[in-house]
DRENTIBA-516703 format. One line per 8 residues: number of its first residue (from 1); their letters; for each residue x, y, z of N, C-alpha, C. Coordinates in steps of 0.001 Angstrom, whole numbers. Example, Ala and Ser with C-alpha at 12.3 -4.5 7.8 and 13.67 -1.06 7.14 Angstrom:
<sites>
1	AS	13190,-5690,7800,12300,-4500,7800,13200,-3300,7800 ~ 12850,-2250,7080,13670,-1060,7140,12900,30,7870
</sites>
This chain:
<sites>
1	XXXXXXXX	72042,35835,-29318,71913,35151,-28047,71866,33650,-28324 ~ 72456,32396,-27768,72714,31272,-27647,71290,31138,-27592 ~ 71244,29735,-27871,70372,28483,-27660,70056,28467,-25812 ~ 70973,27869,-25268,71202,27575,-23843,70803,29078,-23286 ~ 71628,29964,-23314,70818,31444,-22514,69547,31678,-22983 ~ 69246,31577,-24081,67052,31735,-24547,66208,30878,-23713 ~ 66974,29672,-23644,66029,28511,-23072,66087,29131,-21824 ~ 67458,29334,-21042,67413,29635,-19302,66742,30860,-19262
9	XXXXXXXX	66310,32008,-20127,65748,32974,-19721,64425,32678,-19376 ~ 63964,31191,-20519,62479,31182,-20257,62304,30037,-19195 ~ 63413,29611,-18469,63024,28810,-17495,62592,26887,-17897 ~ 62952,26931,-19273,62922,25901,-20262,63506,24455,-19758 ~ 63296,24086,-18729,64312,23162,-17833,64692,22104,-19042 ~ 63837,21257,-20046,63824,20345,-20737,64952,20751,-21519 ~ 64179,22240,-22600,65648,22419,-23205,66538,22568,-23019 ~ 66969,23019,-21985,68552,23104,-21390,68968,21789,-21076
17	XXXXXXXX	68300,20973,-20890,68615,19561,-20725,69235,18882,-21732 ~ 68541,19199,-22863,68745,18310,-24465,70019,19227,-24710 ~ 70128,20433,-24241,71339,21273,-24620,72692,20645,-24669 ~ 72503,20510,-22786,73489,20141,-22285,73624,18572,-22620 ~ 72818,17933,-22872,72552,16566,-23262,73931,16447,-25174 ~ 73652,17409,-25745,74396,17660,-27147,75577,18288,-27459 ~ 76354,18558,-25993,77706,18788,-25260,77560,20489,-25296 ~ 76391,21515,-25333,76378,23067,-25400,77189,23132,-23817
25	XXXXXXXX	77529,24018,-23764,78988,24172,-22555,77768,24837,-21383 ~ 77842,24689,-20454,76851,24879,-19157,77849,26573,-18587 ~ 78619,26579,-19208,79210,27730,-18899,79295,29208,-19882 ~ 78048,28307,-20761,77875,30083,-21851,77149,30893,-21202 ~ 78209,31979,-21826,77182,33563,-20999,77232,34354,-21869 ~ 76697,35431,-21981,76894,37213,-22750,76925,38141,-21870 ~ 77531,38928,-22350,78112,39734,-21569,78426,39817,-20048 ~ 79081,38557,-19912,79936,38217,-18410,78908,37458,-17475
33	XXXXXXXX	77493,37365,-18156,76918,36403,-17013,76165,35507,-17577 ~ 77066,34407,-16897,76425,33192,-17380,74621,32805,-17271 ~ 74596,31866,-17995,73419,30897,-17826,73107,30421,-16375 ~ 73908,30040,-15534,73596,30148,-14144,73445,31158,-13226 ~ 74462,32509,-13585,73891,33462,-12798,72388,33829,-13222 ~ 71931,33654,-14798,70195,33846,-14850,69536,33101,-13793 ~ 69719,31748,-13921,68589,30727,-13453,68945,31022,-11787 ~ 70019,31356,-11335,69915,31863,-9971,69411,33195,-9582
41	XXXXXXXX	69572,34235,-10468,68966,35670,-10310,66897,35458,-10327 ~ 66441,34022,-11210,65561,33861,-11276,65028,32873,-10604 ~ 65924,32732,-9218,65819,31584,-8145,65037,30265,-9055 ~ 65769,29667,-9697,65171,28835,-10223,66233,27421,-10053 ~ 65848,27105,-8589,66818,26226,-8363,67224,24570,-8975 ~ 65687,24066,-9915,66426,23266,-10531,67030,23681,-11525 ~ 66838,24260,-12286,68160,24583,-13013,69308,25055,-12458 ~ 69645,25429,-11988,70955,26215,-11081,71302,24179,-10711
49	XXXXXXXX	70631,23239,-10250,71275,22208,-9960,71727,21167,-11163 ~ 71100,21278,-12376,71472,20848,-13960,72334,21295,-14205 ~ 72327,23258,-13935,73531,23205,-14407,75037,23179,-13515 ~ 75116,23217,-12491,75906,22792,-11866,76129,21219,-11481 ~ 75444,19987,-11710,75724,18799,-12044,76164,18960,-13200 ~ 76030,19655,-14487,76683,19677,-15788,77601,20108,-15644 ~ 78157,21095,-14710,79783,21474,-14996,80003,22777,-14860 ~ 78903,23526,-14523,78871,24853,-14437,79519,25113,-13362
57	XXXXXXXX	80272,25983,-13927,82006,26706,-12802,81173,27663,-11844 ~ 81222,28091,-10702,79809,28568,-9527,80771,29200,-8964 ~ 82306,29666,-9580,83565,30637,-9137,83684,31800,-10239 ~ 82477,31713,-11695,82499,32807,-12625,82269,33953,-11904 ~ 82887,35414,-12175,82446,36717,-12111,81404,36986,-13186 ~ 80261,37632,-12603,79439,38378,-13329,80196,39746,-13970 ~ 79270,40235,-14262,79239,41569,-15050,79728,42974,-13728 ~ 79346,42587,-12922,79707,43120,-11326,81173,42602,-10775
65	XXXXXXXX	82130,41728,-11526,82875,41336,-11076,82732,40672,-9658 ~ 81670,40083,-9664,81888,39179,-8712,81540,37527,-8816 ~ 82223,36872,-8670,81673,35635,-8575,80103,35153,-8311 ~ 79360,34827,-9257,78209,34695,-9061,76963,35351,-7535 ~ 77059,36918,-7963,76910,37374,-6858,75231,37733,-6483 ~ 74795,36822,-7466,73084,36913,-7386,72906,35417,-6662 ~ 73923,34604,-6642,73605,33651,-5828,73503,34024,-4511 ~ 74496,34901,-3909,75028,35170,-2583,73512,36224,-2136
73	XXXXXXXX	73566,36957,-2597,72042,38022,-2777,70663,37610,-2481 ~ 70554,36355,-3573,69293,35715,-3355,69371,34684,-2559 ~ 70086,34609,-1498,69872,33977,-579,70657,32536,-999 ~ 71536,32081,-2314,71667,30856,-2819,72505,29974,-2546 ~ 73382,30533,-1423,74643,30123,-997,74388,28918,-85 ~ 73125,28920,410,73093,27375,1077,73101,26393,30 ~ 71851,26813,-794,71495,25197,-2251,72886,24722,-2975 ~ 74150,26502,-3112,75147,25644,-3616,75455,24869,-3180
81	XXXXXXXX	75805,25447,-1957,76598,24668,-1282,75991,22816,-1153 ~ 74675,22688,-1058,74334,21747,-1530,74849,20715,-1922 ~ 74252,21486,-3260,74620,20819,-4419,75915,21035,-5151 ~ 77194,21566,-4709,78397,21071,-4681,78434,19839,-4124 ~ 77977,19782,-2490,78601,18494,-1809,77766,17617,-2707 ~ 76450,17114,-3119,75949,16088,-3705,76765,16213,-5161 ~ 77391,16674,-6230,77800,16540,-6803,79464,16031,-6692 ~ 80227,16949,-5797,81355,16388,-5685,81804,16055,-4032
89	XXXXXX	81095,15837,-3429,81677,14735,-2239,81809,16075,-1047 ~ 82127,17014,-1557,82149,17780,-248,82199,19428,-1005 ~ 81758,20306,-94,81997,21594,-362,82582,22588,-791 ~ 83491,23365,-1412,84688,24096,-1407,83789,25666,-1100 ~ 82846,25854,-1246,82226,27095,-379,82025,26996,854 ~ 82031,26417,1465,81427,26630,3430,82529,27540,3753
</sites>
């Protein structure tokens, strides 16, 4: 198991910071689900916003084949949407 998925399991906001800070890709996963589908399955919305200001793709399929579908589940589809528009100017989920 990665560096970046240990830290997001434990909710490690700092280390994932220095991670992503040392170019670790905001888009590692095992076995089909990323580091953001954790920190969103574990409603843990600042991270879900680190790593999506870092670059984290929020169009991955999980392990369910679906596009991050613990966001949609846990209710997360507003914060993306969010924090898409504060990151890039406007939405592509609404």
């Amino acid at each position: 198991m990665s560096e970046i998925y240990n830290a997001t399991i434990k909710g490690d906001l700092l280390a994932v910071r220095k991670l992503l800070a040392r170019g670790v890709d905001p888009n590692s996963s095992q076995d089909s689900i990323t580091v953001l589908h954790i920190s969103a399955g574990m409603w843990d919305r600042r991270m879900v916003e680190l790593l999506i200001n870092s670059g984290a793709k929020v169009d991955v399929a999980d392990n369910m084949e679906e596009p991050h579908s613990t966001l949609r589940l846990r209710g997360e589809d507003y914060y993306l949407r969010k924090s898409l528009k504060n990151t890039h100017g406007n939405s592509k989920t609404q």
